[in-house]
N, C-alpha and C positions, 0 to 999 in steps of 0.2 A: 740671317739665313731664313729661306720660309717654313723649314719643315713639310713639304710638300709630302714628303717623301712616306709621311706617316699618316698623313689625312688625305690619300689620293683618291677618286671617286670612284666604287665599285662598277667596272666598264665592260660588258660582253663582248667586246671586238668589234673590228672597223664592221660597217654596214653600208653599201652603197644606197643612196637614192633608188635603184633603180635593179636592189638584189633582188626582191620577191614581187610579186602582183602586189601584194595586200602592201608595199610600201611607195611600188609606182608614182612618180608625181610628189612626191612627200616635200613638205617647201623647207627639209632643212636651213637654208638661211636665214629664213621666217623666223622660225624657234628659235633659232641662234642668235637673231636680234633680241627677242626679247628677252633672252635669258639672261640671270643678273649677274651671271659672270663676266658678262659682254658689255652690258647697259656699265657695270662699275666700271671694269677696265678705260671701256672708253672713255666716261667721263675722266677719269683720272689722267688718264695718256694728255685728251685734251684742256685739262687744267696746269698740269705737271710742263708741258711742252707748248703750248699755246697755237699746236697744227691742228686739224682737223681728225679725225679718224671714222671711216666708216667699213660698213662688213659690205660687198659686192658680188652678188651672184654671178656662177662662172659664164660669160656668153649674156651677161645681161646690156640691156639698151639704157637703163635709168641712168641718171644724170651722174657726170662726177663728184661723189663725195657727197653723195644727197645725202641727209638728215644729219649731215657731223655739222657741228658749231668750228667756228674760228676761220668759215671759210676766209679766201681773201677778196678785199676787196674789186680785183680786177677781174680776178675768176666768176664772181658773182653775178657782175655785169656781162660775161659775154655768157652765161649760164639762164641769162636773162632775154638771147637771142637767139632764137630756132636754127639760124644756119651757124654761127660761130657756138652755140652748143653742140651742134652735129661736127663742129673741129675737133670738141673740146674729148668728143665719146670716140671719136676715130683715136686721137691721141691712149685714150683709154684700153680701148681693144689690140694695139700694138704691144704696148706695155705686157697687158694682159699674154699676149704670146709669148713675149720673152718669159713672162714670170712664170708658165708653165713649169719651168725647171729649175726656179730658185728666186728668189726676192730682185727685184728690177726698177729699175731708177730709169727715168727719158724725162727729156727737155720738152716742152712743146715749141711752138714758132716763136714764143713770144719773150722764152727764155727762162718760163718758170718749169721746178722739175715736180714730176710726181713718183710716186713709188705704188708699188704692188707685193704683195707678202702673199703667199699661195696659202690656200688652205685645202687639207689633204684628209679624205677618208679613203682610208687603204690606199691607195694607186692614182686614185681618181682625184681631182681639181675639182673640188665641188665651190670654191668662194676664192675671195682675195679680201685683202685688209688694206685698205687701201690709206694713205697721208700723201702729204707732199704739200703744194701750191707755196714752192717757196723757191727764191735766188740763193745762187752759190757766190756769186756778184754782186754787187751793186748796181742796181739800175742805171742805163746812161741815156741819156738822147738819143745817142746813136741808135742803140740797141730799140728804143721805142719804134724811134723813125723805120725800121725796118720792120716791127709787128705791128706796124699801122699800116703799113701797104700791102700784108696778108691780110690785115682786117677790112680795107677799102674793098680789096678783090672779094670779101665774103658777105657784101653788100651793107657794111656800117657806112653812115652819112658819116658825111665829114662835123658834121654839126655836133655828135656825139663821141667827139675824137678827144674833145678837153676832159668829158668826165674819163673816159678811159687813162688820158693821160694822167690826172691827177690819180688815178687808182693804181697804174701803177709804179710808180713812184712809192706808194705804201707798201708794197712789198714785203714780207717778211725775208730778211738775208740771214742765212745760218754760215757756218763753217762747216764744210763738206762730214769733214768726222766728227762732229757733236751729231748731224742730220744721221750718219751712220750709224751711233751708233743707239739711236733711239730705231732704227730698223731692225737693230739686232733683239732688241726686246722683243719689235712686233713675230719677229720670226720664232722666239722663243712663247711667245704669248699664242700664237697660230698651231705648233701641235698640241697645245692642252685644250685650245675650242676646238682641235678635233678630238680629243675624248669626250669632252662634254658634248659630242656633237652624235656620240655613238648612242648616248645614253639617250638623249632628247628622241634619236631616231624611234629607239624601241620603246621608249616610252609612250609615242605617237602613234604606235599600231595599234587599232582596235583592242585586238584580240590576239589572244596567242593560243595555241591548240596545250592542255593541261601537261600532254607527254614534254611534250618541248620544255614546260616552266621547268617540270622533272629534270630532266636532262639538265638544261643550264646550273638547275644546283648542285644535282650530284658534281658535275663540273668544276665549278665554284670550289667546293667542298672539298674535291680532291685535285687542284690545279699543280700540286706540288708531287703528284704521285705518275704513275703510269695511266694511262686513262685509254683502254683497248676496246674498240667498238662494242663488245658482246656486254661490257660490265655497263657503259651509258645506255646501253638500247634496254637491258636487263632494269634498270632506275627508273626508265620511262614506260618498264609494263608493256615492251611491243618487241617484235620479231626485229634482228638486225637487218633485214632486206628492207622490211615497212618503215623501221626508226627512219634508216638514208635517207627513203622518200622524205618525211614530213618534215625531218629536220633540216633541209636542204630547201625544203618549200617556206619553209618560214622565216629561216635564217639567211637565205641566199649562199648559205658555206654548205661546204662537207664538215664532216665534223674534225675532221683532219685540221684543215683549214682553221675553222673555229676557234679549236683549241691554240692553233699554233699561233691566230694573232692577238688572243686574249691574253695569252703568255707573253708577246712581245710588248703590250702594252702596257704591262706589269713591268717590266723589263724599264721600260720608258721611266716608268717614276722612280723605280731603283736606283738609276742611274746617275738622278739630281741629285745622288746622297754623294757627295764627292769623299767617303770612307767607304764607300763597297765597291768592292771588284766585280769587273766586269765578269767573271769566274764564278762568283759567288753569287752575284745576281741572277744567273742562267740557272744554277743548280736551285736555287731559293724557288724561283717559280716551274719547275720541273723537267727542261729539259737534261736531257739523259749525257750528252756530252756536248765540247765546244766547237767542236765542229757541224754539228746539228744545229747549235745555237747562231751561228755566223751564218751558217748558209740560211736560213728562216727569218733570221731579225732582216739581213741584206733586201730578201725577198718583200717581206711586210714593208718597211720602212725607208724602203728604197738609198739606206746608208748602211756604214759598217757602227757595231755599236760605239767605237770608239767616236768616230765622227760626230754619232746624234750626240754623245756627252760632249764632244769640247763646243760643237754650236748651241749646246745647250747651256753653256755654264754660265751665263747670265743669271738665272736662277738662285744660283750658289752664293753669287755673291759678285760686287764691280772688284774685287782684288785684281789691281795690277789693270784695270779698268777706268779710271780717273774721271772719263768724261759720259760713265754711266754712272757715277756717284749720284751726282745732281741730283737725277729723277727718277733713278730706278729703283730707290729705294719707296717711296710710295707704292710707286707702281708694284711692284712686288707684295707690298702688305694688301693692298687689296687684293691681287690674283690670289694670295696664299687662303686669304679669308673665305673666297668665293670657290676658291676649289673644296676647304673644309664643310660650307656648305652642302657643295652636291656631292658629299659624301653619305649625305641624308636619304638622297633620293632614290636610291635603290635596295 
């Protein structure tokens, strides 16, 4: 078990890209790569599993899978050609659509599949997590002989049709549900980089106006109590009319808001404790009843909270899981490690 649930990283609530001026442009991604929750996970995913893994900004043009190891060898070569790469990022931005709504698997022409895992601040598709480059098959000749005549048509010589073919041929072939159920990780690994994703955000703003810091702590401070406009605006030394303004200018929420998705965030980590009720977790971080809590977690996290815990239970543990055994156990000590980490950072 990771204990997650006791070292989870202090998070201000979701934050878009694109809530305040002072965060416009902000390359969440960017940070998200380098962060070392990101940098371990991946290594490990692509040590543990020997697929690739990369982080993909939403609506980006870069290449499939660019800077993950274990690419495969027949991807690399047409990743190596200006028009069979411009197949290879069509095939990409497809995918990308479907995943808008849930983790998405597609075949390309040639018979290899990739995947896409969404990554979500608040509402928003800010990234995907992307693996794949692998067969559910075995490669046949047959099956060549037909992604060489979409590859003729996309101006490969026939000259350079052997090394193709020998590549692929090497192909990595999984079993559809070992391939699944390493997506069920990426999916469960996908909402804790977006908490870390919240925090990087505000971390990355210049500046923050002193009321605000105010406010966020009294907040903090009292997340488990009633928390009514006049007492936050009253903590930040300013008029309830003036608080709205600044608060809303800096944070892109109302405070309403705020509170309600820093609560449901909270809510999130509770919920990997597979001993706490879903009951007891609403009351623990302050909402007033469970009908509040339903209707607000549904809104923020786009599920009910029963939902986000059974697709979250990877976390918990592979019980009753068999062919998350393998590698999920790594995988998890590092995530647990690196969440304990940015538990530092704020």
């Amino acid at each position: 078990m990771l204990g997650i649930a006791m070292h989870a990283p202090h998070l201000p609530g979701p934050v878009s890209v694109t809530d305040s001026p002072g965060r416009r442009g902000t390359d969440i991604v960017g940070l998200l790569r380098g962060s070392p929750i990101f940098r371990d996970y991946q290594q490990a995913f692509q040590t543990a599993t020997g697929l690739p893994l990369a982080l993909r900004a939403a609506d980006s043009f870069q290449a499939p899978l660019e800077g993950a190891k274990n690419i495969a060898p027949f991807c690399a070569l047409m990743a190596a050609r200006s028009r069979t790469c411009a197949a290879c990022i069509q095939t990409q931005q497809r995918i990308e659509a479907e995943a808008a709504a849930g983790p998405c698997t597609q075949e390309c022409f040639a018979g290899l599949n990739d995947s896409a895992v969404p990554l979500r601040l608040g509402e928003k598709v800010v990234a995907y997590l992307q693996t794949g480059q692998v067969m559910f098959r075995v490669p046949s000749e047959r099956r060549f002989h037909a992604a060489a005549q979409r590859l003729a048509e996309l101006g490969v010589p026939e000259a350079e049709m052997a090394e193709l073919h020998a590549a692929y041929f090497r192909t990595r072939v999984l079993p559809r549900a070992h391939y699944d159920a390493m997506l069920r990780l990426l999916t469960s690994f996908a909402a804790h980089l977006a908490l870390v994703a919240n925090e990087l955000a505000l971390r990355q703003a210049a500046t923050e106006p002193p009321a605000v810091a105010r406010a966020r702590a009294f907040i903090a401070a009292h997340l488990d109590e009633e928390l009514p406009l006049r007492a936050v605006a009253a903590a930040a030394h300013m008029s309830t009319f003036y608080f709205c303004k600044v608060f809303k200018a800096a944070t892109g929420l109302t405070l309403t808001d705020y509170v309600s998705r820093l609560r449901v965030e909270k809510v999130k980590q509770l919920l990997l404790n597979p001993h706490k009720r879903v009951s007891e977790a609403a009351y623990e971080v302050g909402f007033q009843s469970l009908s509040q809590f339903n209707r607000v977690f549904l809104r923020v996290a786009g599920e009910a909270p029963s939902v986000y815990r059974e697709k979250h239970s990877e976390l918990i543990g592979p019980a009753g899981r068999p062919e998350l055994a393998g590698f999920g156990r790594g995988l998890r000590s590092v995530w647990g490690e690196n969440l304990a980490r940015s538990a530092q950072v704020a």
